[in-house]
Every structure is written in C-alpha cells, then in structure tokens.
C-alpha positions as CSV (number, residue, x, y, z in Angstrom):
1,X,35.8,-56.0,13.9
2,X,36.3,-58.1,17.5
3,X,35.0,-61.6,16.5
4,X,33.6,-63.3,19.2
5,X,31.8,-66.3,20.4
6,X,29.0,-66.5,23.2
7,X,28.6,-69.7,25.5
8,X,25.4,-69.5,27.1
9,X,23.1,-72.2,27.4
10,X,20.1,-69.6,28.8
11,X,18.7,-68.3,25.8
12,X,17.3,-65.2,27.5
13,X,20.6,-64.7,28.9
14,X,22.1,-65.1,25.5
15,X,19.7,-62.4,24.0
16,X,20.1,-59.8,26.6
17,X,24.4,-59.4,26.6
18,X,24.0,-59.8,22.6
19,X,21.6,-56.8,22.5
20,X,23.8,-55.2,25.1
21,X,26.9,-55.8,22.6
22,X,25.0,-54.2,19.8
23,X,24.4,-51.2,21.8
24,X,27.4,-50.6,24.2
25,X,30.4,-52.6,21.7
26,X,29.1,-52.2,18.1
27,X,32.8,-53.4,16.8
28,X,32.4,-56.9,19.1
29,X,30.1,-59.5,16.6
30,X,29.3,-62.4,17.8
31,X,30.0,-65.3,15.0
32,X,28.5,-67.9,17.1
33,X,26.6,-69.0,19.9
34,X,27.8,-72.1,21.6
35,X,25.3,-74.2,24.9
36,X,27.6,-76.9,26.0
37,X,31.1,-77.6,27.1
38,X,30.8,-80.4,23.6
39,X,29.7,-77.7,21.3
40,X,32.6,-74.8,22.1
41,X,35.3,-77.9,22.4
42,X,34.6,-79.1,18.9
43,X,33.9,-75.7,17.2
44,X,37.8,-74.5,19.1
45,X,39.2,-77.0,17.7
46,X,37.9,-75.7,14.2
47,X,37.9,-72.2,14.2
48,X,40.3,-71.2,16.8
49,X,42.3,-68.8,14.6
50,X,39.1,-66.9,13.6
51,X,38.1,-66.3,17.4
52,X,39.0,-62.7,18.5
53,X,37.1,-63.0,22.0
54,X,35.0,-65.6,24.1
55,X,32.1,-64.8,26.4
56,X,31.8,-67.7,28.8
57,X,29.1,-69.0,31.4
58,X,30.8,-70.8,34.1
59,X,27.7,-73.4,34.2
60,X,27.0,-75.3,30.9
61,X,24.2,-77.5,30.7
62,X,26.7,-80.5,29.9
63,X,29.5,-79.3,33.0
64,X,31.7,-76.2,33.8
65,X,33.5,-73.9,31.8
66,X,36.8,-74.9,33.0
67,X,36.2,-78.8,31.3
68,X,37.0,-76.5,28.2
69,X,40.2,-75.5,29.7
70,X,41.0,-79.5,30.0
71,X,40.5,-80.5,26.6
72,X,41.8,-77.4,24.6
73,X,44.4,-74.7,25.0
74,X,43.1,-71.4,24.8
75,X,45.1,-67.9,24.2
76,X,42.1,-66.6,23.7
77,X,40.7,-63.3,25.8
78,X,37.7,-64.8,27.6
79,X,35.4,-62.6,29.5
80,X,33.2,-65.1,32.2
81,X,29.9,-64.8,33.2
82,X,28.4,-65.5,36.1
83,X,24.9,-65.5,39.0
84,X,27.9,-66.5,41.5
85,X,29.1,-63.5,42.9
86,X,30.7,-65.9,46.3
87,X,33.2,-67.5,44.5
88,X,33.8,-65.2,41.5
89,X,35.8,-61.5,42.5
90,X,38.7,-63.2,44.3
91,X,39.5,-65.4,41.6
92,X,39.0,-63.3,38.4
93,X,41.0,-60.5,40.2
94,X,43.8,-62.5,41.4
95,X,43.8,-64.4,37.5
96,X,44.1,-61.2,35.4
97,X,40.5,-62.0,33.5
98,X,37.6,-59.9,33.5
99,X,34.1,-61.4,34.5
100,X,30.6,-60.3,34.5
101,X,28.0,-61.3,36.6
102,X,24.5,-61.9,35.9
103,X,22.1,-59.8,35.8
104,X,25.1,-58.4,33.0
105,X,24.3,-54.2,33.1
106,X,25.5,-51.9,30.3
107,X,27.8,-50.6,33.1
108,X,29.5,-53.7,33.6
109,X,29.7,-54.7,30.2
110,X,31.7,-51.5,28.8
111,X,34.5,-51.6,32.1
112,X,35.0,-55.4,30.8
113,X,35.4,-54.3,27.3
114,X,37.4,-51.4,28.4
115,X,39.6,-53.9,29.7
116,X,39.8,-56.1,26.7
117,X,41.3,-52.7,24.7
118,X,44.0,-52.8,27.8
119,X,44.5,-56.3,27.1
120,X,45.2,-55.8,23.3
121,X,47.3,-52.5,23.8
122,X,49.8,-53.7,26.2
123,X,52.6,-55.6,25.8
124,X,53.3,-56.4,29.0
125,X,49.8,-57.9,30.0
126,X,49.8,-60.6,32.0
127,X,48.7,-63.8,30.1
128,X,45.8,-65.5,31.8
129,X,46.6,-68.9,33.4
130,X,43.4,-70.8,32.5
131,X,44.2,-73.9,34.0
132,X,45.3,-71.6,37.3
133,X,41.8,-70.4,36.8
134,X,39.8,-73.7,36.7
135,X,41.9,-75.2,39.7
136,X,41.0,-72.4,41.8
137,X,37.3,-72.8,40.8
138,X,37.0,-76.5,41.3
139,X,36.2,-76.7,44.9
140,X,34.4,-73.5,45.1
141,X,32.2,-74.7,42.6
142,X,30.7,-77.4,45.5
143,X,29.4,-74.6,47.6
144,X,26.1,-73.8,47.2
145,X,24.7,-73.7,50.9
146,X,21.2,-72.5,50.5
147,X,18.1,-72.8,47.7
148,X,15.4,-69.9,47.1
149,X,12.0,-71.2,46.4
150,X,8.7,-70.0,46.2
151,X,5.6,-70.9,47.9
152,X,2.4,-69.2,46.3
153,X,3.4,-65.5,47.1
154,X,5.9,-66.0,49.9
155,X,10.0,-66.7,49.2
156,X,11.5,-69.1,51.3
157,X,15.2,-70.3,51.8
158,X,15.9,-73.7,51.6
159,X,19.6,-74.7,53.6
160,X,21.0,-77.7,51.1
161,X,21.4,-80.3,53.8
162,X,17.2,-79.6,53.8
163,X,17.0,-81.0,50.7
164,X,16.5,-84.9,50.3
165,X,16.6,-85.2,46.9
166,X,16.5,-83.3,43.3
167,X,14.6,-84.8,40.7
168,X,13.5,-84.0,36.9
169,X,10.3,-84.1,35.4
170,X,8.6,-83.4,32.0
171,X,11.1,-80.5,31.4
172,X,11.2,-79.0,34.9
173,X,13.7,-79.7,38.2
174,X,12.3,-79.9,41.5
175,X,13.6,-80.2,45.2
176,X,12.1,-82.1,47.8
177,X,12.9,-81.3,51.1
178,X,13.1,-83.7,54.3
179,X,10.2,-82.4,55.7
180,X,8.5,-83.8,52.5
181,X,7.6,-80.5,50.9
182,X,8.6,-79.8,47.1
183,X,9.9,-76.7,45.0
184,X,10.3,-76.1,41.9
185,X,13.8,-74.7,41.1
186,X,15.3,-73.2,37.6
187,X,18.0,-75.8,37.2
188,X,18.7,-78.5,35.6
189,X,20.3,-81.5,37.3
190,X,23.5,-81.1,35.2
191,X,23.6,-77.6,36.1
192,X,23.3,-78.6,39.5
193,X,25.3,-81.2,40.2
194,X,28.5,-79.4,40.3
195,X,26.9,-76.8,42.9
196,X,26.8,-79.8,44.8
197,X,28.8,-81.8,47.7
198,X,30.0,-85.0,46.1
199,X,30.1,-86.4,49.5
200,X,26.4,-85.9,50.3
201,X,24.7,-85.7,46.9
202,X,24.9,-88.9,44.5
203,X,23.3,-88.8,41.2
204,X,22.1,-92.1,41.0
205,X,20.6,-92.2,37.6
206,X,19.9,-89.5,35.2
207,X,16.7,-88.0,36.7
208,X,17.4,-88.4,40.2
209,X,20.4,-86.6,43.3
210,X,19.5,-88.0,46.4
211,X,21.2,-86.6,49.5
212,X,22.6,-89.7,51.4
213,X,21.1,-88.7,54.5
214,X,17.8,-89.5,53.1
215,X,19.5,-92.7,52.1
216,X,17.2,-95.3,54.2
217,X,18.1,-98.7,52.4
218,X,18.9,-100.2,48.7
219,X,17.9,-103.4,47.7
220,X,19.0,-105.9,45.2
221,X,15.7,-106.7,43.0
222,X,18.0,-108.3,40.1
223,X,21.3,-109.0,40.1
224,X,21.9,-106.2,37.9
225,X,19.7,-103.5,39.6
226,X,19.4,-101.5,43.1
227,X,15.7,-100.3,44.3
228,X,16.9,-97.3,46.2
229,X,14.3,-96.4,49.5
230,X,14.5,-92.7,50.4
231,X,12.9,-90.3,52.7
232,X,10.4,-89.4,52.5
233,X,9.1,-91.5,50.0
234,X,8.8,-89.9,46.6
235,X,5.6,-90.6,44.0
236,X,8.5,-92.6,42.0
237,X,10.6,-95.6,42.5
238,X,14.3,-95.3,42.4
239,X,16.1,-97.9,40.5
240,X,20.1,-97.7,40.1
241,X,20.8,-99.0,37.0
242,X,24.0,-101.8,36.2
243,X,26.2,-99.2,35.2
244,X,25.9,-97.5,38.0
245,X,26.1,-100.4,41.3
246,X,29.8,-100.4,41.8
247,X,30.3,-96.3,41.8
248,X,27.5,-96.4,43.8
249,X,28.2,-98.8,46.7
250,X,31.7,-97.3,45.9
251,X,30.5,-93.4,47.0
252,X,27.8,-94.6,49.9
253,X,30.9,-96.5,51.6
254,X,33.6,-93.7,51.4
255,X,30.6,-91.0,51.9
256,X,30.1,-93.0,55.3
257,X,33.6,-92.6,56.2
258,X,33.8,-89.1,55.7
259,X,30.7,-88.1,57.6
260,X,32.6,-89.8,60.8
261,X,35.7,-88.3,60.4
C-alpha cells in the first residue's frame, strides 16, 4: 500500500483525483487531505515517516506550494497539480517530478503513477531538487496576463492591466475593471495574489488589491489610517489600516520608480 496525502484546497478537485485513485491506482490511499500551506507544514512535521507520496496544488488558499519547500525538507515523491499549463511543462521536465494538470484525466493520472514505480525501482533516479523547483516557479508565478469572465451568455477576456481592483464579498471575489464594469471570478484573493505583479497590484487590506494605476489619491483621515480614492469609485470605501501605512507608502513609492524606469 502507497500512503499518500492530497493538498487540495478545491473540494471538487479533491473528490474527482481521489475517485480517479480508487479506480486507475487502487494500491495509492490517501491518509489525508490537507487545504493550506499551515495544515501540510504542521502535519510533515508529524507524520513524515508515514508519507509514501504527496499530491500537491501549486495554489493553496494560504500561499504556494513551494512555502512548504521553505519551512520543511521533503524526500518525499510529490506529484503537482496544476490549471497552469504556461509555466508548468518546462519546469517539471527539467526538475525530474511528474505534474498533472487540471482538468486531471485517467490518462494522465496512470503515466504519473507509472512514473512514481520508475521512481521507486531505480537506483539511479535523479532526486528532485525542491528548492530548485520553487526558485524556478517564483517569478513565473507573477504572470497571469489575462482574466476570463462571463457576461450573461457571452465570455469575455479581461487583459490584467484592465483590471482596477479585486475585491471580496460575502464569500465571492470579484474584478472591477477600469471602465467600471465588474466580474465575478472563482478566486480567492489569496489565491490571487501570487498570480499577481507586486509592482502593480498592492493588497491594501484583507478584502481589497487595487492596481496602482487606479491609484488616484490616499488621504490621512487619522493619524493611524489612509482613505484610499480609486477609480472608478467602488460602492465601498477603502481604508489602509496602521499596520499597513509604512509597507504601503513603502510599495507606491518604489512601484513609481519602476513604472519610469
């Protein structure tokens, strides 16, 4: 028996590859599913020893898949998954790790397990360089150029500089663009911030990432806090909490100076 954890924070997701598993890999159980980046850190650390395999989203709803990488050193054979085919053949090719990407197929799911048997049955395997793996990600991470949204019964393509800001509410995620029209979008901001460029997209507090090109002023209304003025104008005020004033002045200032450059 292959023991095996699965890190998927999208619960249909999660139930589709384990059915898959049951039919195509009836040897492979899966001990436990994990959501977040916290969760799989804290239950390593525990249980590494009884961990025979890892499946593992690249987006967590708490970061990346390569934080994990960071914090803990894993030996472990990982199989990725992923709805990012741009960034994700080059690197899992050239890193000696098997990926799958989403919508996973029966097809797909046997060649990676096919794999894993190669992995077990030869000695001279290549050992996967997970921090390798994670550098080459980082910056290809940023580099989501475009947005797919839906209007009634027609599909539209949003560019990302477009957008003027991402915001959350009661459960859903939504885009507004600059010409002032809104989408809803299946992501959550945490989700989405790393798809981001930290040079043009600032979360300023938790329910709000505001391009800085629809930046138009912030305002001291207490020592402590920032009214931010966007546009278009949103049915909300943004406030940047204390916390957050330095890092942000910080980012607008040295997000200026790159746009110049």
């Amino acid at each position: 028996m292959t023991r095996t954890i699965l890190v998927e924070d999208e619960h249909l997701a999660a139930r589709k590859l384990m059915r898959l598993l049951e039919k195509c890999a009836p040897t492979i159980t899966v001990v436990k599913r994990l959501e977040s980046v916290a969760e799989t850190v804290a239950y390593l650390a525990k249980n590494m020893q009884e961990v025979d395999l890892i499946f593992l989203d690249i987006h967590l709803g708490d970061g990346n898949c390569f934080e994990i990488f960071e914090q803990i050193k894993l030996e472990t054979p990982i199989i990725l998954t992923t709805a990012y085919a741009q960034y994700a053949i080059q690197a899992f090719q050239q890193n000696s790790v098997d990926y799958l990407l989403k919508p996973v197929t029966e097809e797909a799911l046997s060649r990676a397990i096919a794999k894993l048997q190669i992995y077990h049955q030869e000695s001279s395997f290549t050992p996967v360089d997970y921090q390798a793996l994670a550098n080459y990600f980082h910056p290809l991470i940023a580099a989501r150029h475009r947005f797919i949204v839906s209007a009634g019964a027609k599909i539209r393509s949003v560019p990302v500089e477009d957008v003027a800001y991402f915001y959350s509410n009661q459960g859903s995620t939504y885009l507004t663009t600059t010409t002032d029209r809104t989408y809803d979008i299946n992501f959550t901001l945490e989700k989405l911030l790393p798809t981001l460029d930290p040079a043009s997209f600032y979360r300023v507090y938790r329910k709000v990432i505001v391009n800085i090109q629809a930046i138009k002023e912030a305002v001291s209304v207490t020592r402590s806090r920032l009214r931010l003025s966007v546009l278009p104008t949103p049915k909300f005020d943004i406030f940047i909490p204390m916390d957050r004033c330095v890092n942000f002045k910080q980012w607008l200032g040295e997000s200026v100076q790159d746009k110049r450059k």
